[in-house]
C-alpha positions as CSV (number, residue, x, y, z in Angstrom):
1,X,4.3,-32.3,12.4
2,X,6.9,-32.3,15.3
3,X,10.5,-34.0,14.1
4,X,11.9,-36.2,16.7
5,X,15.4,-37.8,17.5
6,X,15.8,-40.8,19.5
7,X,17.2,-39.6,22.8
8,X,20.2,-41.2,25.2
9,X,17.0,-43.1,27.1
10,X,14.9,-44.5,24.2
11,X,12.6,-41.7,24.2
12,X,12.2,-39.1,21.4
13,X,13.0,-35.4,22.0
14,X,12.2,-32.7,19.6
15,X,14.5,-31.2,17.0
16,X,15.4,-27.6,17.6
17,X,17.2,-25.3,15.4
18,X,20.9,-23.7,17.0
19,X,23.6,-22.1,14.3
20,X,26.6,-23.6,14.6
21,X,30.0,-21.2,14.2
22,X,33.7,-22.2,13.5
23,X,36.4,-19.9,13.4
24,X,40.0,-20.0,12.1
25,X,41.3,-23.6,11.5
26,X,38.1,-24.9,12.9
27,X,36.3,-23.9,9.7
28,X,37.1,-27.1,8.2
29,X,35.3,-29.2,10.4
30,X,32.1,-27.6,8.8
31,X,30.0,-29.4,6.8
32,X,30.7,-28.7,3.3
33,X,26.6,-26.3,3.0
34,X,28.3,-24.5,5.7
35,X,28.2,-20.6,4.6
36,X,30.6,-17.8,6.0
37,X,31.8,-20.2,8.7
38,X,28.7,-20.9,10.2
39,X,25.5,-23.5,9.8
40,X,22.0,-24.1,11.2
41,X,21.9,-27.3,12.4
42,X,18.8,-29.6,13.9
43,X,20.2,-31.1,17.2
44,X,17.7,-33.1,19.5
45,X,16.4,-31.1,23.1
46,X,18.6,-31.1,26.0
47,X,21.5,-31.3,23.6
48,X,25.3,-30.0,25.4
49,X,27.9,-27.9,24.3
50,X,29.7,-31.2,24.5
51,X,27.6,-33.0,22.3
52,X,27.5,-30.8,19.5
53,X,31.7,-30.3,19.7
54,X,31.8,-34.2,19.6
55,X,29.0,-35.0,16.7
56,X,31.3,-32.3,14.4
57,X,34.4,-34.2,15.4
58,X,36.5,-31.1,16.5
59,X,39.2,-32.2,18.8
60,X,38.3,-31.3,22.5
61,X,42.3,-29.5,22.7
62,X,41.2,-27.4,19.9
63,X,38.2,-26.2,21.5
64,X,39.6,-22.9,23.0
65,X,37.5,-20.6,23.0
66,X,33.6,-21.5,23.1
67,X,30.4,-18.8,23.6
68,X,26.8,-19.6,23.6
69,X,25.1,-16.6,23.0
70,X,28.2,-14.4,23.5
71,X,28.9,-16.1,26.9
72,X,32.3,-18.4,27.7
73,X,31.4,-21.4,28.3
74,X,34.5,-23.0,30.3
75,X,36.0,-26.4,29.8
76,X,34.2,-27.5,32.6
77,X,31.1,-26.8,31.8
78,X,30.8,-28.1,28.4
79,X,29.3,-31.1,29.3
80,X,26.3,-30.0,31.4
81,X,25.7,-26.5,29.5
82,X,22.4,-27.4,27.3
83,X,21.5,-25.5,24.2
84,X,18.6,-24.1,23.4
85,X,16.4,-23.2,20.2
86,X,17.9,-20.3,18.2
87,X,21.0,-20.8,20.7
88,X,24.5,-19.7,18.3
89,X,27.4,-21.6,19.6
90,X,30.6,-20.2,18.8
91,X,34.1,-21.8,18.9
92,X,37.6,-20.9,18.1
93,X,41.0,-22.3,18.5
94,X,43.9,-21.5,20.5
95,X,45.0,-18.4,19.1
96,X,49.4,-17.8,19.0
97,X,51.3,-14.9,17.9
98,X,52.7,-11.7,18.8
């Protein structure tokens, strides 16, 4: 049987299956079944880079660094880049030193 979310319009969209990765300080906005900084997580179709940065409350600023798949997804883009199933999204702070 199909699992279903309510979508943004009313209308269901089925669950798919991404893993979820936080590096550095970002770790601890993991849930705490995370495992080696990363989790599966169910997250409706169509679902955004954007949405799944704002459902794990970690803070736009800190959102340096972000790949789906291995590929940067710029600031900009966040929004309007959808995941996919099996998609890994991958985030890491801003990074200082020297």
């Amino acid at each position: 049987m199909a699992r279903y979310f309510l979508a943004r319009h009313g209308r269901p969209n089925a669950v798919m299956k991404i893993t979820f990765k936080l590096y550095a300080s970002l770790a601890k906005y993991l849930p705490r079944e995370a495992h080696r900084n990363q989790i599966a997580v169910d997250v409706e179709q169509g679902a955004t880079v954007a949405d799944i940065i704002a459902r794990f409350n970690v803070p736009e600023k800190s959102a340096h660094l972000v790949l789906v798949n291995g590929v940067f997804v710029p600031p900009d883009a966040r929004l309007s880049q959808t995941l996919t199933a099996g998609d890994t999204l991958a985030i890491w702070p801003p990074v200082a030193g020297g």
